[in-house]
C-alpha positions as CSV (number, residue, x, y, z in Angstrom):
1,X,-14.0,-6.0,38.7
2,X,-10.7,-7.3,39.6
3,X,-10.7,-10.2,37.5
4,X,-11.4,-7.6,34.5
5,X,-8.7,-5.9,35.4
6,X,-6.2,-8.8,35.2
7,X,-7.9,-10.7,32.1
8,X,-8.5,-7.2,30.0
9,X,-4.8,-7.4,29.4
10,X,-4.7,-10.9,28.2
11,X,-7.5,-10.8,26.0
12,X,-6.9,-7.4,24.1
13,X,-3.3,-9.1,23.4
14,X,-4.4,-12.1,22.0
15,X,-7.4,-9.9,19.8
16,X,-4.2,-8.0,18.1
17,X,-2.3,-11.4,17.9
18,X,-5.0,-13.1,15.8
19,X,-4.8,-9.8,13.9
20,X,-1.5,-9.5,13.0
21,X,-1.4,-13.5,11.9
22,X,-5.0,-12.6,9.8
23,X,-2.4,-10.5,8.1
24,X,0.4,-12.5,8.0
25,X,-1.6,-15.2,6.5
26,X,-3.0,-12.3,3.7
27,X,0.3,-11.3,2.5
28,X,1.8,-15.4,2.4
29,X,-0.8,-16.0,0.1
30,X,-0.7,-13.5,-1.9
31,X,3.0,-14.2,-1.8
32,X,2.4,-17.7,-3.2
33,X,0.3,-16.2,-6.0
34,X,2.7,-13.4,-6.9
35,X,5.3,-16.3,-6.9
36,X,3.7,-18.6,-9.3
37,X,3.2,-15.1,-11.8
38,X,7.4,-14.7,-10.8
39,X,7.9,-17.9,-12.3
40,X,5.4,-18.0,-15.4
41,X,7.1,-14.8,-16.4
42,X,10.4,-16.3,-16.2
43,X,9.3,-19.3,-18.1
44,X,7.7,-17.4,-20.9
45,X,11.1,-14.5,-21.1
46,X,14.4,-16.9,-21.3
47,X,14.4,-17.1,-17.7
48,X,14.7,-13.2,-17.5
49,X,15.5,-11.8,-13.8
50,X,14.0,-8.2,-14.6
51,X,10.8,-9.7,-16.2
52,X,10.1,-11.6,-12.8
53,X,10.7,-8.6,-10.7
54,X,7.9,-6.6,-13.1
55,X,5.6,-9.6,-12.7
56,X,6.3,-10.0,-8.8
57,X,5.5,-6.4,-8.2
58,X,2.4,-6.0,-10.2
59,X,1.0,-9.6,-8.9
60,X,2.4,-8.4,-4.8
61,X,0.5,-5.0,-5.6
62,X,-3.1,-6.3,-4.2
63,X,-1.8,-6.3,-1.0
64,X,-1.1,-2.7,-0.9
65,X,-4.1,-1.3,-3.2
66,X,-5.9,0.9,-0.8
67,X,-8.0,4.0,-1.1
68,X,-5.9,5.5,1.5
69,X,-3.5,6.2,-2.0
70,X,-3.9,9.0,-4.2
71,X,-1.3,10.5,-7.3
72,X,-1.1,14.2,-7.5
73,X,-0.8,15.7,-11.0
74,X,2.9,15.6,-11.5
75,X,2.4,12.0,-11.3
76,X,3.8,11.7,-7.0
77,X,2.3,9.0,-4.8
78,X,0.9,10.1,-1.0
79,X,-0.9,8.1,1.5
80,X,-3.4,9.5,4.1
81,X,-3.5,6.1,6.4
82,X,-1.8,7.4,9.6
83,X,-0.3,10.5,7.5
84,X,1.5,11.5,10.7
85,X,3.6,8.5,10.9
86,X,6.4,10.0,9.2
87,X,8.4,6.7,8.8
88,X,5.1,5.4,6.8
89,X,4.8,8.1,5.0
90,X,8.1,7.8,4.1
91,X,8.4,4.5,2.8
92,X,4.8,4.7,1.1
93,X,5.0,8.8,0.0
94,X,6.7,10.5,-2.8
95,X,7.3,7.7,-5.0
96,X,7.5,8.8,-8.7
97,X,4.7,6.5,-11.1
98,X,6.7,6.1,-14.3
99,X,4.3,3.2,-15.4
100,X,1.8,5.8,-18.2
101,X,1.8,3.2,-20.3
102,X,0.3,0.4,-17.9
103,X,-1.8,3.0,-16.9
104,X,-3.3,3.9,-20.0
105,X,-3.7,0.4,-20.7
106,X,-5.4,0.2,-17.5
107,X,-7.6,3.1,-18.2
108,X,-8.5,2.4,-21.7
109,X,-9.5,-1.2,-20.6
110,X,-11.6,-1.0,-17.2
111,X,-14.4,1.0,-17.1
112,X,-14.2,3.7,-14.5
113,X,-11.3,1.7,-12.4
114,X,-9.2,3.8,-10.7
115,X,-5.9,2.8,-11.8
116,X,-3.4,5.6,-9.8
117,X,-4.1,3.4,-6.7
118,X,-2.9,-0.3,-8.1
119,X,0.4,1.7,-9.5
120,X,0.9,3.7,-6.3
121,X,0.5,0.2,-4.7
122,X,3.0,-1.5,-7.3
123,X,5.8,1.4,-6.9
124,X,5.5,0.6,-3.1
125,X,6.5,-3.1,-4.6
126,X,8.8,-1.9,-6.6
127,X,10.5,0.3,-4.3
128,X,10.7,-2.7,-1.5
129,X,12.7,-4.8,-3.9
130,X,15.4,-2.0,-4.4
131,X,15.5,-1.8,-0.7
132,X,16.4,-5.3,-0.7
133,X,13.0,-6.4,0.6
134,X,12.8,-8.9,-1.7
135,X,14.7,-11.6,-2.7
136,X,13.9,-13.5,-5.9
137,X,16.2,-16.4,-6.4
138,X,16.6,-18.6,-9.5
139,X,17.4,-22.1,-8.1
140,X,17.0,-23.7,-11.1
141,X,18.3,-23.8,-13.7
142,X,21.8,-23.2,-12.3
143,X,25.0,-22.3,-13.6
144,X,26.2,-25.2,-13.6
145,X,23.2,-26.6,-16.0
146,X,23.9,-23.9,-18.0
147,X,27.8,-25.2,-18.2
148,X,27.0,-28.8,-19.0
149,X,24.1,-28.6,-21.1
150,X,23.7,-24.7,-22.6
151,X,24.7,-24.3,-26.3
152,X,25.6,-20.9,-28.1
153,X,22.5,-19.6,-29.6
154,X,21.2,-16.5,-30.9
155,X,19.2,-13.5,-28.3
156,X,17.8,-10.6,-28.5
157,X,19.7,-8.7,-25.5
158,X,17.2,-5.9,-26.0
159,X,14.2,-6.5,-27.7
160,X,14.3,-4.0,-30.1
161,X,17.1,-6.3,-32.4
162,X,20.1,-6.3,-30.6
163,X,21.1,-9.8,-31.6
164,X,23.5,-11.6,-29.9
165,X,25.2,-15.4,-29.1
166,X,24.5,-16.2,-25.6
167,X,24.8,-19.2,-23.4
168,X,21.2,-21.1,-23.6
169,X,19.7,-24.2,-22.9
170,X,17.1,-25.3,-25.5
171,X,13.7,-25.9,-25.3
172,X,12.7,-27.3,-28.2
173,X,11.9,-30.8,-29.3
174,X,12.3,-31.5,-25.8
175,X,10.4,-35.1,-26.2
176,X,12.6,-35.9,-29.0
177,X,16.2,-35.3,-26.8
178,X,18.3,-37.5,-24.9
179,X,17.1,-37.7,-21.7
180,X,20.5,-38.9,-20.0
181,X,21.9,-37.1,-16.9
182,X,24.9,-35.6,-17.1
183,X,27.4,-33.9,-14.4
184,X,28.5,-35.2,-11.0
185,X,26.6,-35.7,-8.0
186,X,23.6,-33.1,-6.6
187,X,24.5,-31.3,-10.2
188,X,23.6,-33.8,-12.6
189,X,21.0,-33.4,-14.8
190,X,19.3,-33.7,-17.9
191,X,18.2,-31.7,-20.7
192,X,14.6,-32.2,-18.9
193,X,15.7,-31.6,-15.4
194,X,17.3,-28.2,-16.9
195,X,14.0,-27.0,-18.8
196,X,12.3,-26.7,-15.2
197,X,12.6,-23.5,-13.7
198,X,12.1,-23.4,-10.1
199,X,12.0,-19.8,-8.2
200,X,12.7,-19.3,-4.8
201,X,11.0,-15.6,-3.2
202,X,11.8,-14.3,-0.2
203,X,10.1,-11.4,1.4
204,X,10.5,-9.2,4.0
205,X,6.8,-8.4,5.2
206,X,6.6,-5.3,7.6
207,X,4.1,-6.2,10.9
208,X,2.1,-3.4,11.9
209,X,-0.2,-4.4,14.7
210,X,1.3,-2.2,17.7
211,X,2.9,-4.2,20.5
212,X,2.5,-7.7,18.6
213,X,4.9,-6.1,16.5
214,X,7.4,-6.1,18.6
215,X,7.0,-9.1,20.2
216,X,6.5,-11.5,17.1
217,X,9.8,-9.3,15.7
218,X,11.8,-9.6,19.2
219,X,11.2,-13.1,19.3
220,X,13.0,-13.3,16.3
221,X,16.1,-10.8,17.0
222,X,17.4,-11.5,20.5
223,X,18.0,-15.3,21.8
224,X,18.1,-16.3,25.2
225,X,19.8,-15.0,28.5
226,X,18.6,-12.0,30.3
227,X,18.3,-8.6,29.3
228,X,20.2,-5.7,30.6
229,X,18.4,-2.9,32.4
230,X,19.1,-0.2,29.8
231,X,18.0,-2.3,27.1
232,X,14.8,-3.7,28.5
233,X,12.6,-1.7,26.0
234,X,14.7,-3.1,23.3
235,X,15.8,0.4,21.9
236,X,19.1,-1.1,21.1
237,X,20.7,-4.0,19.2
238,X,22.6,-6.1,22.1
239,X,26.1,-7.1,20.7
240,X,26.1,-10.6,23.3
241,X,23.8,-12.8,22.3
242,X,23.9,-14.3,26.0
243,X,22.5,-10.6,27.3
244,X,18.9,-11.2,25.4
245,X,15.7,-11.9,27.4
246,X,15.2,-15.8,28.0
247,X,13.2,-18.1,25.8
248,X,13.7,-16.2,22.2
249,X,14.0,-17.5,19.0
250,X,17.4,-16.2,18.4
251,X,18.5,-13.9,15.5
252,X,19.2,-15.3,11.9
253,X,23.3,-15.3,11.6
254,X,23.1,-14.2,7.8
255,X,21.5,-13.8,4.6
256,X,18.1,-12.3,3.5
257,X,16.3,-12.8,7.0
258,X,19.6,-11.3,9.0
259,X,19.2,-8.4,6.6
260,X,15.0,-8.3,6.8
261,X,15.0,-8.3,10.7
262,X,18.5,-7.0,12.0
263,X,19.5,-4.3,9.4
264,X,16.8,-3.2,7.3
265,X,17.0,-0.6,5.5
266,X,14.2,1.0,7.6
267,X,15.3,2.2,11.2
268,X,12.9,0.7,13.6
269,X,11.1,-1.4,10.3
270,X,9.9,-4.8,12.4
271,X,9.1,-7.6,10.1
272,X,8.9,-11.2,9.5
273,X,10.7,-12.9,6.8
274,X,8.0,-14.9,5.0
275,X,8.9,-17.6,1.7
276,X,7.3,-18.9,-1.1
277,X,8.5,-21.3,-4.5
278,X,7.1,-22.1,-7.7
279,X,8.1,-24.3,-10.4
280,X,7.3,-24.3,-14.1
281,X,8.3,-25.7,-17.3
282,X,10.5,-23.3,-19.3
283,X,8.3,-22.4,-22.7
284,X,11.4,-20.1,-24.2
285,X,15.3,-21.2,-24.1
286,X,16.8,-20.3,-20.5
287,X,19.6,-18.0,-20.8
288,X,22.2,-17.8,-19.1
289,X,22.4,-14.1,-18.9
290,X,19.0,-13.4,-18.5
291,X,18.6,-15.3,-15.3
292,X,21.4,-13.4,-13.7
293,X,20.2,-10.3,-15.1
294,X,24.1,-9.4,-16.3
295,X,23.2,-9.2,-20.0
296,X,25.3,-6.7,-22.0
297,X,23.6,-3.5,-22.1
298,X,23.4,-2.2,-25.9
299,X,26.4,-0.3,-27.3
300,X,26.4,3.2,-27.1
């Protein structure tokens, strides 16, 4: 009975831990398949930043699809998984389905497939990436292939005719160019080198496991030293890194994952920063616009 007692502890711990990775390992591939879309959309839409964002969310939307969503007749999204955890409810409830088109689409096309649940699963997508949860990052081609090798050529800003002369690298004929590098050092390239679009996704994947959570998520915030009393329960951010509890990660000093596990946008949100990449060759001209997603918006 004794020995129960101490070894109960151990193994219920590592039954959540090989839980919570189960799920880690669920969301990075479905992250590497939602990447590869990222990147075929960009390649098929001049490179377009707002086109890979659509095709991210509706390709990272499997991973939220549960029957746990519903939408209400005015078109609002509620959950019923743990309804009274009003932080969850909060990120996942009340988000306004704007997609009727999709969702006709969806209707019209699978037979009795109830479609409200994939777009209540994509706005939860699409509202991570405007909480910065996401980070979709064109490494290539870069501004400085664009300066080297882009040529003035016509683009519809729009799509409904709003013609206008952008910076672009073309993407015909392609066999038939010169294939010499040009630039200086890590930035030369050629006309080739420029037609391959690489993407680089970040994503800031909440862990939900209770009490592997928090470690897997404190192991990444605090670094080592020894905590102070007050703080043991790790209720508060410690400004000295030195003052953490001993053998930690340490916290990420800036960019995406800083923001992911130190200052999310959530209070109290723990996650795990989780990456993926895709390359593709570019089967529309990259523009330069497009990829930054700082086209001109039509006139008024």
């Amino acid at each position: 009975m004794v020995e129960f007692v101490i070894v109960i502890p151990v193994l219920l711990t590592l039954v959540l831990a090989i839980i919570q990775i189960a799920l880690i390992y669920k969301a990075k591939i479905t992250l590497n398949y939602a990447t590869y879309q990222t990147v075929r959309a960009g390649s098929l839409n001049n490179g377009s930043l707002s086109e890979m964002k659509q095709a991210f969310a509706g390709n990272m939307a499997p991973l939220f699809t549960s029957s746990y969503l519903s939408m209400d007749s005015s078109g609002d999204c509620s959950s019923t998984f743990r309804s009274t955890d009003s932080a969850r409810v909060g990120r996942v409830g009340s988000a306004q389905i704007m997609d009727n088109g999709i969702r006709s689409v969806l209707d019209a096309n699978i037979d009795k497939f109830d479609s409200e649940k994939v777009l209540c699963a994509r706005k939860i997508v699409e509202q991570q990436i405007e909480d910065e949860y996401v980070k979709i990052t064109v490494v290539n081609p870069t501004i400085t292939s664009f300066n080297i090798l882009g040529v003035d050529g016509y683009h519809d800003i729009s799509g409904d005719g709003d013609i206008r002369t952008v910076n672009m690298i073309p993407n015909d004929n392609l066999m038939y160019r010169d294939s010499t590098a040009v630039g200086v050092g890590v930035a030369t390239q050629s006309i080739q080198d420029a037609n391959l679009m690489k993407v680089h996704v970040g994503y800031c994947y909440e862990l939900v496991i209770p009490f592997i959570n928090r470690m897997i998520w404190a192991m990444q915030r605090y670094g080592t030293g020894s905590a102070p009393p007050a703080e043991k329960k790790y209720g508060n951010y410690w400004a000295d890194p030195a003052a953490t509890p001993p053998g930690f990660f340490g916290p990420p000093t800036s960019g995406f994952a800083r923001d992911c596990i130190i200052d999310p946008q959530d209070n109290g949100r723990r996650s795990i920063v989780l990456y993926s990449q895709a390359i593709m060759r570019m089967q529309s001209p990259a523009v330069q616009c497009e990829t930054t997603d700082t086209c001109a918006p039509p006139p008024p």
